[in-house]
C-alpha positions in Angstrom: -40.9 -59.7 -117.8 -41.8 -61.6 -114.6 -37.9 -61.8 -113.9 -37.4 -58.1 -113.8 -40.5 -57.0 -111.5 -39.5 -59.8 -109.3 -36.0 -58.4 -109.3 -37.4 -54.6 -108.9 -39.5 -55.9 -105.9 -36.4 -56.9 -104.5 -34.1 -54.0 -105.5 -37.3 -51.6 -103.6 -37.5 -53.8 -100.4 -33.7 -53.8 -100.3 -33.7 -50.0 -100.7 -36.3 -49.7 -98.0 -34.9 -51.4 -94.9 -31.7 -49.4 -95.6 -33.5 -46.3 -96.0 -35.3 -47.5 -92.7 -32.0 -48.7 -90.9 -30.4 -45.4 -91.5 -33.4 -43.2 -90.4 -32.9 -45.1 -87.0 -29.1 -44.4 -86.5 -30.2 -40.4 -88.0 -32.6 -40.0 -85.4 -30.9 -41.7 -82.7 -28.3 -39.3 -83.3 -30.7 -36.1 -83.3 -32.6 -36.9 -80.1 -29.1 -37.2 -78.2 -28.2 -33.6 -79.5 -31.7 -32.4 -78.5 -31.3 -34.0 -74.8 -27.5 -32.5 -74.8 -28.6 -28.9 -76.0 -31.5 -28.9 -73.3 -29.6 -30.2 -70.7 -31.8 -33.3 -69.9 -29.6 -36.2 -70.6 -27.6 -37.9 -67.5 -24.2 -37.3 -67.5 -21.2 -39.2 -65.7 -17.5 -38.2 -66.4 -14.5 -39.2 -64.3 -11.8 -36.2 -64.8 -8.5 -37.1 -64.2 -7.6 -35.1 -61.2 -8.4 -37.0 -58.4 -9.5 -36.3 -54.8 -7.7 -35.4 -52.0 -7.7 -39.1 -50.6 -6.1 -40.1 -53.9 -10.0 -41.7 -55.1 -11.2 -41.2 -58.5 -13.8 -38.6 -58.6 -16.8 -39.0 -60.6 -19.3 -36.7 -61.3 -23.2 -37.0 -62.5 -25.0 -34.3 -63.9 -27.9 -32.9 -66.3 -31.8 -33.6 -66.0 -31.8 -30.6 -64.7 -30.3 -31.3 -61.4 -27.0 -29.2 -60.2 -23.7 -30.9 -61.3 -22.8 -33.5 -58.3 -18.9 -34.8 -57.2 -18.8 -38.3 -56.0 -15.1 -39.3 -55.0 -15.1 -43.4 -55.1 -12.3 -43.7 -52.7 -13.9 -41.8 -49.9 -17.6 -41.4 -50.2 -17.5 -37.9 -50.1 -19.5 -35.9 -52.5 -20.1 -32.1 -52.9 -22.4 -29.9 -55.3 -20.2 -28.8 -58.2 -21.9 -25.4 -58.1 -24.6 -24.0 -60.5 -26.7 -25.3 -63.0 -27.0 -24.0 -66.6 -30.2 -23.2 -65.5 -29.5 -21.0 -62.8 -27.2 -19.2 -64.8 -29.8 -18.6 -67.5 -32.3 -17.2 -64.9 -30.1 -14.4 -63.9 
């Protein structure tokens, strides 16, 4: 009898830092969405079209800040135009 709740222990503590492991990645996972739905989580994408001086062009965005070019060839950076909270004011 000792065997089997030693082996049910076990079985339960296994169970548990799965359960535990997988909560992690799950919320993980939800508080990115939440950040990308508001708008609040930094952003950096390089598009493929590049700048006039043949430089990649990278641009930063989100936490609420206007969308920002940055070409890495030149140095030259422009604001990309509105927020998505500019737009949502009107």
């Amino acid at each position: 009898m000792r065997a089997v709740k030693t082996a049910l222990v076990d079985c339960v503590d296994q169970t548990a830092a799965i359960v535990q492991r997988r909560t992690g990645v799950v919320a993980e996972g939800a508080a990115d969405c939440v950040e990308r739905a508001l708008d609040i989580a930094t952003q950096r994408r390089a598009p493929e079209q590049l700048h006039e001086c043949g430089g990649a062009i990278d641009i930063h965005g989100a936490e609420g800040r206007k969308p920002l070019a940055h070409c890495r060839g030149c140095g030259q950076g422009q604001n990309t135009g509105r927020s998505r909270h500019d737009t949502d004011a009107e």
